[in-house]
N, C-alpha and C positions, 0 to 999 in steps of 0.2 A: 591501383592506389587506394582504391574506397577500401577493399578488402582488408587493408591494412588500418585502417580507420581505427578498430579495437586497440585501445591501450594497452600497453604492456607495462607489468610492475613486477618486477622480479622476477622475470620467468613464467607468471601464469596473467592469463587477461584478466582485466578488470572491464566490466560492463554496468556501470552505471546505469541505471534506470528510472524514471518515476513509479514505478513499482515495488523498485526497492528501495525508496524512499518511503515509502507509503509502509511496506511489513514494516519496517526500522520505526518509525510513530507509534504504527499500531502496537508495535512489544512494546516500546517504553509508556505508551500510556495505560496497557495492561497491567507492568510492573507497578505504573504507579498508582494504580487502582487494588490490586490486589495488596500494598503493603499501607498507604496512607490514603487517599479518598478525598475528599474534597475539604478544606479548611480544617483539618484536624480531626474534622466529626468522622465517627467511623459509621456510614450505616451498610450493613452487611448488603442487605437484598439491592440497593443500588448501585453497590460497589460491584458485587456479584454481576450484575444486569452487564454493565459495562466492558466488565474483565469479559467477559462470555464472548458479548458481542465486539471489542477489538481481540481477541484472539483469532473468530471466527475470521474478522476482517482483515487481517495478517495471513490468515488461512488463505483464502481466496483470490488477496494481489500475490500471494506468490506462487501459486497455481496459476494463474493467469501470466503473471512472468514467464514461468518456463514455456508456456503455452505461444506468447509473443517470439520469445526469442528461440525457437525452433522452427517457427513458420517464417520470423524477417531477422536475413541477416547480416545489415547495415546495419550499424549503430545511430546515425540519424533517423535514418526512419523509422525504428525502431522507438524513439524520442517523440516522434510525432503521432505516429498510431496509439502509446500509451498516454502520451497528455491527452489525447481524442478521448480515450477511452476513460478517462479519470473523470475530464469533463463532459461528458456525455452520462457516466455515472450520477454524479454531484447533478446536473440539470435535472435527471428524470427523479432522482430525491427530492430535489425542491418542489416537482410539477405533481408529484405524489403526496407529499405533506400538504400542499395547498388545496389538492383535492378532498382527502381524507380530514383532515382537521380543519 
């Protein structure tokens, strides 16, 4: 029964993930760095800064993705390991910046 757990939508699975959540942000907030930028103002080098570093970070949850879901193949658990990982992420960010700045 768990095996069957993956949803089925027309013929192919859908695997929802927090990861692929997270690429899905990161392109739309790339996109919206690279065409408008904050409050109208355009400034290249910070728009640039940003586009760079969410593509990278789109880059990397979704390598990490395929990386999750070839090692667990429960869809739950698969839910669990990556919120882990997202928030285990976002913690050692914060535990970083507070050291460094």
């Amino acid at each position: 029964m768990e095996k069957e757990e993956v949803q089925k939508v027309k013929g192919f699975k859908l695997r929802l993930t927090p990861l692929n959540l997270i690429t899905a942000i990161c392109l739309v907030a790339s996109g919206f760095f690279a065409l408008e930028g904050f409050g109208g103002r355009v400034d290249h080098n910070f728009n640039g800064l940003f586009f760079t570093l969410c593509i990278l970070a789109a880059l990397v949850s979704f390598v990490s993705d395929l990386i999750f879901r070839r090692t667990i193949p429960l869809l739950k658990n698969l839910w669990i390991v990556e919120t882990a990982f997202i928030v285990f992420t976002v913690v050692m960010i914060l535990i970083i910046k507070t050291l460094v700045f």
